[in-house]
N, C-alpha and C positions, 0 to 999 in steps of 0.2 A: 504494500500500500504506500501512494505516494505522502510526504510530509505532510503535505497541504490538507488530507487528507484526513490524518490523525488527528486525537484529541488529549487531552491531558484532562484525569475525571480526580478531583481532591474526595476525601472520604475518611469520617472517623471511625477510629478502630478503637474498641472498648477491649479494657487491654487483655480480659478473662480469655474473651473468643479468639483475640488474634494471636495469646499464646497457643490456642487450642490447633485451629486453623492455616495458619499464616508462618508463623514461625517453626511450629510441628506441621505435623499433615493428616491428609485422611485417605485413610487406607480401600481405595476403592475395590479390590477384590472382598474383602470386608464387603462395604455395602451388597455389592451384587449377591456375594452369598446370603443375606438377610434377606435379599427379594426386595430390597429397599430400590431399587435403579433398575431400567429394561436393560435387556440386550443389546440395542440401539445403543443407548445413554452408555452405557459399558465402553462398548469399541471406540465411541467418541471421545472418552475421555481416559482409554488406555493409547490412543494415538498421539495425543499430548503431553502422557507424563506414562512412557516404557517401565519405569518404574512403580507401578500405580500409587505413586504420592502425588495426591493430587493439596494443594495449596488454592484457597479460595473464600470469598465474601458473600455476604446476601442482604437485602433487601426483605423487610414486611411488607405486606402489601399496601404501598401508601403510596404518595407521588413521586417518592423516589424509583419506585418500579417502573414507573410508566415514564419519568423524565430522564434517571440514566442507567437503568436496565436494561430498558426496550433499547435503546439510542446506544449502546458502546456498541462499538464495531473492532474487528482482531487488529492486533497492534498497537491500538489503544493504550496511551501512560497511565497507568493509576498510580496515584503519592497517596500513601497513611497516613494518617496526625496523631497522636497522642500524646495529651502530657506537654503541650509546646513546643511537641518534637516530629518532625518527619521521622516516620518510623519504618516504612516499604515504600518501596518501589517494584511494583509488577507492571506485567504488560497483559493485557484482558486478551481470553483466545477463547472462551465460551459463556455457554450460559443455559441455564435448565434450570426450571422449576419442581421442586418437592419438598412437600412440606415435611415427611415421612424424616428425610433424610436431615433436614435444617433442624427435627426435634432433639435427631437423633447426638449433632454434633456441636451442638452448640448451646449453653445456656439463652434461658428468656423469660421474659417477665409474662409468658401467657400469648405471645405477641413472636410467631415464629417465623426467622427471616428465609422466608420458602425460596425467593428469588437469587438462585443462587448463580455468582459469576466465579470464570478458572481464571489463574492468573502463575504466567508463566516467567521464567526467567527472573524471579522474587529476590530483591533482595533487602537484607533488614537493614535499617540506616538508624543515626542518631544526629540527624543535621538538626539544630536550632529553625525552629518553623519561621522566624521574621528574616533567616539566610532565605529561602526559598517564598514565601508568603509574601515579605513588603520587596527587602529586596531587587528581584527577580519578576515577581510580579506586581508590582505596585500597589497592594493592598493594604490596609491600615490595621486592619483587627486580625487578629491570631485565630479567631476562630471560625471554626466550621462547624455548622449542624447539617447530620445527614450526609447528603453527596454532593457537590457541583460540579458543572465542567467547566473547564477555565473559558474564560467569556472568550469570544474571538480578536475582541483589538489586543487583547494582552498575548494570546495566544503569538497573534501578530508580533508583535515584540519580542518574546520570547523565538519566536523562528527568524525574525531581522536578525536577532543576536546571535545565536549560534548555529543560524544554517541551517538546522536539524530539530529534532523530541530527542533525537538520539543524543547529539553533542550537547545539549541541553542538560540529559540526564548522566551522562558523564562529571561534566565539569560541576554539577553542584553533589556529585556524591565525591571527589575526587580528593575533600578536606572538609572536616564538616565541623573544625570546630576553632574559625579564624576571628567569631564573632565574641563570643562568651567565655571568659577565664575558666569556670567550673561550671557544669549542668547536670541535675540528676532530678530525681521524679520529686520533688519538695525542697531542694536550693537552684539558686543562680547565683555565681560571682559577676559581677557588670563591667566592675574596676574593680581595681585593690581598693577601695572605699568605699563600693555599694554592692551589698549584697540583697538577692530578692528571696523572702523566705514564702513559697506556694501554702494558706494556710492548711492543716489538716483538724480533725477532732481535738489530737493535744493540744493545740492550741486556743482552742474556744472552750474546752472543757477541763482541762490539765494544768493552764496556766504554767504552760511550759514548751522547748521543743527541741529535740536531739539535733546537735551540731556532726557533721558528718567527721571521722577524722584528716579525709583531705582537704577540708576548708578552714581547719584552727587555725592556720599560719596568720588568716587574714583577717582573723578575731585578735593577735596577739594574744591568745589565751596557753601557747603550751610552753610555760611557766609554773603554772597553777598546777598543785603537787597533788595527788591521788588522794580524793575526801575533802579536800578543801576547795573554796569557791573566792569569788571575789566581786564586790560590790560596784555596779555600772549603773546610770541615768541613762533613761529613755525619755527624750521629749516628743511628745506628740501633742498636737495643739495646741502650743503653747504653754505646754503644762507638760513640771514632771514629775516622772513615774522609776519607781526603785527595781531594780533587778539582781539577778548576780549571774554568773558564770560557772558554773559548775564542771567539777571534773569528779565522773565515779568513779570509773576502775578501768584501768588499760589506756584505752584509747576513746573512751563512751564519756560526750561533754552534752550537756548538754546547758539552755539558758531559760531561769524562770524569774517569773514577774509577781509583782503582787498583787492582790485581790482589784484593787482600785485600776487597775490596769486592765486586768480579765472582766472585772464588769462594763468597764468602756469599749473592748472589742465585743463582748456580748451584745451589747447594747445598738453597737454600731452595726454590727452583724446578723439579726435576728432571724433570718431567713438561714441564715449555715448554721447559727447553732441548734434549730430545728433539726434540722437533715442530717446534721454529722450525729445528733444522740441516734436518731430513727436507725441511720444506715451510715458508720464508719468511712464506707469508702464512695460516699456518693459524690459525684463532679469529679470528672477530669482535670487538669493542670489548666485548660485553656479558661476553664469557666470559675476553677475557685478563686477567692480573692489571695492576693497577696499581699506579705509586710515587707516594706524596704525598707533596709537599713541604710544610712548613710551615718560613715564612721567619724564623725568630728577628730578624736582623739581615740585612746585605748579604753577611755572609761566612758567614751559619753557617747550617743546615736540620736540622731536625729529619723523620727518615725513618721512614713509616710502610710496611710491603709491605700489600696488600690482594691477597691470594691469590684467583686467577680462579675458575671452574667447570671441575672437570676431569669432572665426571660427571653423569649425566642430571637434569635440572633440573625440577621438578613446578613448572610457572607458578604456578598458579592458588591452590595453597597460601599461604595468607600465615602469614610466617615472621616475626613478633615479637624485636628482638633486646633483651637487659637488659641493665642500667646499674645502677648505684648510686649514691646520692646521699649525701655526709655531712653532714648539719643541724643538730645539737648544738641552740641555741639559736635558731637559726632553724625549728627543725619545727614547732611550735606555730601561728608567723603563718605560715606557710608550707601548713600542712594545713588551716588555716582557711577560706583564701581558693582553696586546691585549684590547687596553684602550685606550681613551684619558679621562681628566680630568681639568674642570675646578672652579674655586670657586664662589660661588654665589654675596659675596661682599670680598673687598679689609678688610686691618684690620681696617680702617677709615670708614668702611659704606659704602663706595661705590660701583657702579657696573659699567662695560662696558657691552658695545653692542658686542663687539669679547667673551664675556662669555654668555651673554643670547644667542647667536644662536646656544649653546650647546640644548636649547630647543626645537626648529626649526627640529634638524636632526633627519630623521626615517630608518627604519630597510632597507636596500638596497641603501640606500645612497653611495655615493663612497668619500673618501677623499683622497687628495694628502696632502700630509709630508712632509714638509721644514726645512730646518735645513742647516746650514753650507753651504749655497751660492746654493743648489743644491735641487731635488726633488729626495727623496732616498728611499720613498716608496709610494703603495696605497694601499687603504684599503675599503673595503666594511662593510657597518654598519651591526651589526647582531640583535643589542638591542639598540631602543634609551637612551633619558637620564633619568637618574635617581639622587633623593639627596641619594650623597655619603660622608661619611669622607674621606679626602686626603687620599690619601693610602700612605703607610708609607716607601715606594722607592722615592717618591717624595718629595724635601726638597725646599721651598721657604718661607723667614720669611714676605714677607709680604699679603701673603696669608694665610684669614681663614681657618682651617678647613674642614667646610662646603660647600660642594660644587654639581655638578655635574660629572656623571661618563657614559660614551656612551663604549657599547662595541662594536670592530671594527676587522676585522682579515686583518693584515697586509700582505703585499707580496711587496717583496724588489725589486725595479728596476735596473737592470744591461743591459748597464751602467748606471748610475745615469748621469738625467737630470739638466745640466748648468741654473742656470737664465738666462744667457746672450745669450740663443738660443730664446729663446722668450719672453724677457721682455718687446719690444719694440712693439710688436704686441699685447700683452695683452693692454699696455696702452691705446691701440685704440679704444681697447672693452667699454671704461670708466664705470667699473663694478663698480656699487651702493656699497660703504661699501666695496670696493674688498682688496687683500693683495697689491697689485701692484699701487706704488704712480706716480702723475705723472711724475716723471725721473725715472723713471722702475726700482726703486728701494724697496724693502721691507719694508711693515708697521709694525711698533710695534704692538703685540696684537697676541692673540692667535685664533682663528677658525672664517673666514673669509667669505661670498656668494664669490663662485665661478660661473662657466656657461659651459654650455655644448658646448658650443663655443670655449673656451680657452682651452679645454680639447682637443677638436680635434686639435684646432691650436700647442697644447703642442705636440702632439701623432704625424703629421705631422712633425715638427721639430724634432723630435730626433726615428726617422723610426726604427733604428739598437736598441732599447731600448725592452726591452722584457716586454709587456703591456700584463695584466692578463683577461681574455675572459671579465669578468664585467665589465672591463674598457672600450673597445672598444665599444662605441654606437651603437644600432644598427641602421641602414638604416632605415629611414622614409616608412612603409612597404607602404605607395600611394607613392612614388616617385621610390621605389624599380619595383612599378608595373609598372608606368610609363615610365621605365630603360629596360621595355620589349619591348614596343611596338616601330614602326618604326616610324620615324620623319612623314611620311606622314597620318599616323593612333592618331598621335598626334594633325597634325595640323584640320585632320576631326574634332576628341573633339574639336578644337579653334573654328571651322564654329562651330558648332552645339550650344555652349556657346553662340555665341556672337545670334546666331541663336533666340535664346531661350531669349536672352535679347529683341527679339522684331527688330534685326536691319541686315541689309541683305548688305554687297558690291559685287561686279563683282566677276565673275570668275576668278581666280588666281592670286585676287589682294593679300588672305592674306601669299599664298603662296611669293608672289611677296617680299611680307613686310620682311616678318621672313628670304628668300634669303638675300634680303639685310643687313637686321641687323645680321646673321651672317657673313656676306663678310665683312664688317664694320659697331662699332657699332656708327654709327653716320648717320642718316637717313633724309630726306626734305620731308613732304608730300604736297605738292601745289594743289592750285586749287581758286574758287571760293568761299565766304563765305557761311558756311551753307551745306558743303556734307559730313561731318561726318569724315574729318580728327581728329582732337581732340576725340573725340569718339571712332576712330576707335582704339587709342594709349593706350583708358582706357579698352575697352572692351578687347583687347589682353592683357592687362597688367591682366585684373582682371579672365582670361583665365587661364594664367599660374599664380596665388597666387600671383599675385601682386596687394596691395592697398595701400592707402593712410596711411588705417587704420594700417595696419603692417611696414610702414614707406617702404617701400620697390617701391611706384610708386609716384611719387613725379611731381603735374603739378605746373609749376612757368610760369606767365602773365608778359611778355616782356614789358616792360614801354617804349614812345615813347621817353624819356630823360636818357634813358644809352647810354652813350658815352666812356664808357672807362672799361676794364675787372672787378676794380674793383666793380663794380656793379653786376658782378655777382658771382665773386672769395670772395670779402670784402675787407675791406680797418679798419685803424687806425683813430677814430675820434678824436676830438681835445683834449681829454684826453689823447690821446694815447692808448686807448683801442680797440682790435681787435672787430670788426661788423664783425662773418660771411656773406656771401655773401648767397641767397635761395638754392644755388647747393652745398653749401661743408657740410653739415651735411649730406643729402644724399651718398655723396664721403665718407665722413669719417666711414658712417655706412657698405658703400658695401665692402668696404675694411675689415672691419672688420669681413664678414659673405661671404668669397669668394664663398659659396658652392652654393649661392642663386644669382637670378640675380634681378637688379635694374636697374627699367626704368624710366627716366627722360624728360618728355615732356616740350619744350620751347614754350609753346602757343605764337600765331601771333608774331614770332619770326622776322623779317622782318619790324616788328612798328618803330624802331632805327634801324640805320645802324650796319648791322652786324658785319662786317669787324672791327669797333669798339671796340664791346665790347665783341665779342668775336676770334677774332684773337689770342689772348694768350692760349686761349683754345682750338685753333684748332690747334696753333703749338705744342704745348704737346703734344697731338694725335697722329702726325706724329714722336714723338719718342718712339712709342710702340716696346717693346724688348723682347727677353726671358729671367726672369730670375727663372729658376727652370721651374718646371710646370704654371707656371705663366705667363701672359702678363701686365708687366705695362710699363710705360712713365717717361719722370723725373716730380722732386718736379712740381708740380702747382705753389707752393709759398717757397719764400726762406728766408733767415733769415731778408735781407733787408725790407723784407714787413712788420715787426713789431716791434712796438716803444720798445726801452729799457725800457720804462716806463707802458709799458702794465700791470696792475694788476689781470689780467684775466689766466695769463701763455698762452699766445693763442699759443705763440710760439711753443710749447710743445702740444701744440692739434692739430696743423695744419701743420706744417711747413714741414710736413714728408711724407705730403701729395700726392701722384697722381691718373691716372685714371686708377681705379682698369678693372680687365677685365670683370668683369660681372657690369660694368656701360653701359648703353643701352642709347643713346640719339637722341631724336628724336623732330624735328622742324618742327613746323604749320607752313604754309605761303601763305597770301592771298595775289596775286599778281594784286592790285589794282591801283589806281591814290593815297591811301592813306599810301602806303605801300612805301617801296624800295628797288631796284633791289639790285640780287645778284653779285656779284664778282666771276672771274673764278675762284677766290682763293679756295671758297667757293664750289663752284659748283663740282670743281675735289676731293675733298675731301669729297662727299656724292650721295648717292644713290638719285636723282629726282623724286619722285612717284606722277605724277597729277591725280589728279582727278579729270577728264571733261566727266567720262564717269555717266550721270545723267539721269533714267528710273523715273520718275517720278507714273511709275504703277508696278514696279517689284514687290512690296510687296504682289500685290495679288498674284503673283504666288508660294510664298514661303508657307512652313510650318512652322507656329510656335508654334505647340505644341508639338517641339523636346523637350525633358529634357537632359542638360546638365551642370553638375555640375564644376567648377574648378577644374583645377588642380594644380597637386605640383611636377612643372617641378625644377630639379637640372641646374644649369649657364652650364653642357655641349652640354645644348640644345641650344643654343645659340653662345656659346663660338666662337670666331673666331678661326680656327684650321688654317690660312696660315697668314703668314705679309710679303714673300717674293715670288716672284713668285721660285726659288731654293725650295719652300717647295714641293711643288707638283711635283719636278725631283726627279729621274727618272719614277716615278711610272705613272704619268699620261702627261709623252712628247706628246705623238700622239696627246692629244688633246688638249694641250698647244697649237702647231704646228700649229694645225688649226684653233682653235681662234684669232692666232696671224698672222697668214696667212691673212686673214678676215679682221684684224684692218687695216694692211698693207694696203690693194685695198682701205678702206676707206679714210686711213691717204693721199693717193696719192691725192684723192677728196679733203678733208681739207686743204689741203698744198699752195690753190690758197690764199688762206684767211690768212693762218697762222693760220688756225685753228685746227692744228692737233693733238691729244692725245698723251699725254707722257707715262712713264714708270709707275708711279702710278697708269692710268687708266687703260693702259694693264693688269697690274697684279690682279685690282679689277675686272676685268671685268671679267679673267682667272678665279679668285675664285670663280666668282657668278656659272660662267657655271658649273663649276666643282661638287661645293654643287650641284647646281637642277640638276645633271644627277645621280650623287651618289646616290644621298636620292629620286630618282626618281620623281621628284617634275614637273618637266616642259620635254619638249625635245630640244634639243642642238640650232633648229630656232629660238624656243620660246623666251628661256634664253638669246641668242643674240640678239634678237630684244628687247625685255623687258633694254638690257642695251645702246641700242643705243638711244632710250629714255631717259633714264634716266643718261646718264655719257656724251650723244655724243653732241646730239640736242642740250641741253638750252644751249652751248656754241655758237650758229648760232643766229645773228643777226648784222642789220647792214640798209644797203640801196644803197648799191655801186652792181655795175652791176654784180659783182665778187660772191656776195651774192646770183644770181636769177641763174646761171650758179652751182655754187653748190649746190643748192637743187632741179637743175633739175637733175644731175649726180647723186646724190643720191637714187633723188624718181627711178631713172633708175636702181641704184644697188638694192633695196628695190625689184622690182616688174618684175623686166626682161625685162622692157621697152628700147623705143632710143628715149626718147621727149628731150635729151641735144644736138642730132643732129637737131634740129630745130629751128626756128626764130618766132620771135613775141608774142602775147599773148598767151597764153598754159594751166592757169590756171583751165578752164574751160573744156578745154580737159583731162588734165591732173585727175582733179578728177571725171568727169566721167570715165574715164578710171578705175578709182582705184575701183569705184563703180561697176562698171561691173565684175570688175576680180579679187578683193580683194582675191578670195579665193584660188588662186593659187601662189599669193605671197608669195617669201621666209620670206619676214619680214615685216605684212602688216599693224601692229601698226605703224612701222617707215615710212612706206608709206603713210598713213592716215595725220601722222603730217606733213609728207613734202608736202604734196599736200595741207594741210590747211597752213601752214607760206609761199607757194609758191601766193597762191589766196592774202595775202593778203598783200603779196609785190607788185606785180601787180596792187592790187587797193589802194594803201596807197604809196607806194615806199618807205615802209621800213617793214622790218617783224621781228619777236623774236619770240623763244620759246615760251614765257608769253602772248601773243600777244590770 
């Protein structure tokens, strides 16, 4: 087969099978004597491997069978990963499906890889996967899920270079280890100064992690005499952290931390230290997080975490990360020559951390140029670093020589971007190592981690600024695809997710839910203990890409001793030191990532008096404003809330604080003898969603072997689009008109009681209707009755005669009934009546409930909502 011809197929190898498979073999006379293979399949695959060791992968039956199964052709390069490492190189020469045989050879989770390909001429490698991955192919992330073929323009490249697949696969097996000082399945040496520890279980649960004995040299540890250890500092954020260095016996070192240490990577880690108790060796090298060390001295490291892949990872996508560069007086030779340049130590020996990340940057990288209060260019990487001498337009005496040298093609921004257009929103981001201190002012130092985050936050603030194509991110191509389909064909994906999780609610309850929370984002689910309200708020959260793991869905257990906001906001302890509150890092983070939405669940929210402890939190809410394309509220917290004597600057992390618009909040409430009633405060300011409707056999009816994967919904799927009823004029009066027409007849009814809806229920009510007719979700009866539930009802309680008169007027407006022209007891009447004729009701939810708080005023002489 000709070059052009061939393909090169990437593929992960989970390491159990490919020692099984790949690296041993399989014994085809074997099979065939079990009757597991035909006669056919036999000759086929004795004419390929004379020796019948046959060597080979497979495929479950998923898209990778059909996208590179079906599609490898003979001669075919397949490269292994595992662990960070190319691991094989074969060349594909069949393929045959059985599943008989895949049970036979191979462990699985249930899930057997039938499609099985031969792969000839194998051999095992230990090339560092960023030699062959970025490299060789210009890719940016290390991993791979599943299978790819190399795209064609790279392929392109990769045969510009070497002619061949063949001279290709040569020359990168030919030396495999020119990149990495030491590599093995849990270290990396980087330099003699950085080492990367892959983490495992000991380390999230052991507060500990064996040093291998080929890597002490670069510890300076083998000194330390057998049984004894030695006392070293970790700083990580700012903050440090006690260790030691240990030496047991022989050649076995190992280094452990203290508790205060272990619960900050727990902490940080939630999602791995889950998985590492469940399952030891769960995640590959590509996908667990890692700890870098950078060795200031022999006693002290400077700790970076590099957070793994907890979710499905698009290979093929290349993901650009940004930096910042400060130039002052250096931009000029420096843009000239299409450069940046840093030295590798000071003339004293020393080194910074804003110069080693000159090491860090690869070819597609993008950097922003600082200089003179202002961002005045960007620039795209074309070649990372390299040791260069100073070049000799650049003059600073107390800079070596020796240094580093990145080449980068600049493009000048007009106008040139102000710090003071978004200094104070970067601070929010509180980027690890970033240029921006916290008084949004600029750090000394030259080449900075930047985020793809502040880049858009930059590009947003200054719109009229002329951004060059590789600057503009592009669109998360699942949320692009997402941004196609209709709100009602989204919310089907949410049934079928939650579907697929095994757990099933009523019909148009989750319609019900997502109405509400975009009418307002602040939502009640009630009911009885145990029907899947809390559930119901993870399983939609974990629908649209929201988890714990990605900090983005956040559940906090209501204590039955808060009594005052700060318990949930935070407060000043006797030091003076600012205690976040469990809701303002969440706040601080959504604010900072407006593009994404964050849902906040107040589990058995109702344990302490609401009214309490969050009243401060509910009148902020009611100061939601436009400002830009934006919805927020004022500060949460003001200067007064923290001590002069804070050491923490909380002032400056919090104080700026409000509720961002893609903040989502949603309250459990079990409305018990153990619990406490709500306030109408309360109540007018939130969608009431019970749940009393309990099938204790619907599950047999459902199916649950839909597959349905999350999504990655953008905050305008959510987003409230009114805060005023004027939003919705002129465009949608008619049916303003008639919704309010509506409330009107009702308000007459309520008016005996003082129980009548005001102006904020009017206009929520107008929104809900308005979303579920738009977005074609419910129809105009439905949507009305769904809100006289939920905004009208639980304001109805009582026990005065006034009370059994409105809710027969009611059940009368509900059903088209006259039982308010009658005397006596009714209740009994009254719900068979509903039972017979329910289906002709205009509103027969709202009838349902007033015929049950009418029964049992009647038998009790006092009824509620809750009741």
């Amino acid at each position: 087969m000709a070059d052009n011809d061939k393909r090169i197929y990437l593929i992960i190898g989970e390491k159990t099978n490919f020692n099984r498979t790949i690296k041993s073999s399989v014994d085809i006379n074997e099979l065939y004597e079990k009757n597991m293979i035909s006669e056919a399949t036999y000759n086929d695959l004795i004419s390929i491997y004379p020796d019948a060791e046959m060597k080979c992968w497979g495929f479950p039956d998923n898209k990778n069978k059909d996208n590179v199964w079906a599609r490898m052709n003979e001669d075919d390069l397949c490269l292994m990963y595992n662990d960070d490492q190319i691991v094989m190189s074969g060349i594909f020469k069949y393929r045959f499906h059985n599943q008989e045989v895949a049970e036979y050879i191979w462990e699985s989770d249930g899930t057997p890889f039938e499609y099985i390909f031969c792969l000839n001429d194998v051999h095992i490698l230990d090339i560092p996967s960023e030699k062959v991955l970025m490299d060789e192919f210009g890719y940016k992330s290390l991993s791979i899920m599943g299978a790819n073929p190399l795209a064609n323009s790279r392929l392109e490249k990769v045969l510009d270079k070497y002619g061949s697949i063949d001279n290709f696969r040569k020359e990168i097996e030919k030396n495999n280890r020119d990149k990495i000082l030491y590599s093995s399945n849990f270290w990396r040496i980087l330099a003699e100064n950085i080492f990367l520890k892959i983490i495992d279980k000991s380390v999230l649960h052991n507060n500990e992690t064996g040093i291998p004995k080929d890597i002490i040299k670069y510890f300076e540890i083998e000194d330390i005499e057998e049984g004894s250890n030695k006392e070293i500092i970790l700083n990580y954020n700012e903050e440090e952290y006690y260790a030691r260095f240990e030496h047991i016996s022989l050649d076995r070192y190992r280094i452990m931390w203290r508790q205060d240490f272990a619960n900050v990577l727990k902490d940080e880690l939630p999602f791995w230290y889950q998985k590492f108790e469940e399952d030891s060796s769960y995640g590959s090298g590509q996908e667990r997080p890692k700890l870098k060390f950078l060795k200031k001295n022999s006693n002290e490291y400077e700790i970076e975490l590099i957070k793994g892949e907890e979710t499905d990872i698009t290979y093929n996508k290349f993901d650009p990360n940004v930096w910042w560069v400060n130039q002052g007086q250096t931009m000029e030779a420096e843009k000239s020559e299409g450069i940046l340049w840093a030295p590798i130590e000071s003339k004293g020996g020393t080194t910074q951390y804003h110069w080693e990340t000159m090491t860090e940057v690869k070819p597609g990288d993008i950097i922003l140029h600082y200089a003179n209060g202002s961002l005045r260019y960007v620039s795209q990487v074309k070649e990372g670093a390299v040791k260069s001498e100073k070049p000799t337009s650049m003059e600073a005496d107390d800079w070596n020589r020796e240094g580093r040298l990145i080449k980068t093609e600049y493009y000048k921004l007009e106008p040139t971007v102000n710090l003071g257009q978004f200094n104070q929103e970067i601070v929010e981001l509180d980027i690890k190592k970033g240029p921006i201190n916290k008084l949004g002012g600029v750090n000394q130092g030259y080449l900075f981690y930047f985020s793809k985050k502040a880049l858009t936050i930059i590009q947003n603030k200054a719109k009229e600024t002329n951004w060059p194509e590789f600057a503009l991110l592009e669109e998360d191509p699942m949320v692009a695809e997402i941004n196609q389909l209709t709100t009602k064909e989204i919310l089907t994906q949410i049934k079928n997710y939650i579907k697929a999780q095994g757990y099933t609610y009523p019909d148009n309850l989750i319609e019900n839910f997502y109405l509400s929370l975009k009418t307002k984002p602040f939502v009640l689910l009630a009911g009885i203990s145990g029907t899947g309200k809390t559930k119901l708020v993870e399983l939609f959260a974990g629908a649209i890409g929201c988890s714990s793991e990605n900090d983005r869905f956040k559940l906090i257990s209501v204590k039955p001793d808060w009594n005052d906001s700060a318990d949930l906001l935070g407060y000043s302890n006797i030091r003076g030191n600012f205690q976040p509150g469990p809701i303002l890092e969440t706040i601080k983070k959504a604010a900072a990532d407006p593009a994404n939405p964050y849902l906040v669940c107040l589990d058995e929210m109702n344990l302490a008096r609401v009214e309490y402890y969050f009243s401060d939190f509910l009148s902020k809410m009611e100061t939601r404003h436009y400002d830009g394309d934006q919805i927020k509220t004022d500060r949460l917290l003001n200067e007064n809330d923290f001590d002069p004597n804070d050491k923490n600057n909380s002032k400056s992390k919090y104080s700026n604080l409000y509720i961002p618009d893609n903040l989502y909040l949603i309250g459990t409430v079990n409305m018990d003898e153990t619990t406490h009633p709500f306030s109408k405060k309360v109540l007018d300011r939130a969608n009431t969603i019970e749940f009393n409707q309990i099938d204790l056999t619907a599950f047999l009816e459902e199916d649950y072997s839909v597959q349905a994967q999350s999504l990655k919904v953008n905050n305008q799927f959510l987003k409230t689009e009114y805060l005023n009823l004027k939003d919705l004029l002129p465009a949608k009066k008619d049916e303003v008109q008639r919704t309010t027409e509506e409330l009107e007849r009702l308000n007459k009814i309520l008016k005996k009681a003082n129980l009548q809806v005001g102006y904020r229920i009017r206009d929520e009510i107008n929104f809900y209707i308005v979303e579920a007719l738009d977005k074609e979700l419910l129809d105009k009866n439905t949507a009305f009755d769904k809100e006289i539930l939920q905004k009208v009802l639980p304001r109805i309680q009582g026990s005065s005669a006034i009370i059994k008169e409105i809710l027969l007027e009611l059940f009368d407006f509900f059903s088209g009934s006259s039982f308010s022209q009658e005397n006596g007891q009714l209740s009994n009447r009254v719900w068979n009546y509903y039972q017979a004729n329910q289906e002709s009701f205009k509103y027969p939810e709202s009838a349902e409930k007033t015929a049950y708080m009418l029964r049992r005023f009647e038998e009790d002489g006092f009824t509620s909502y809750w009741l």
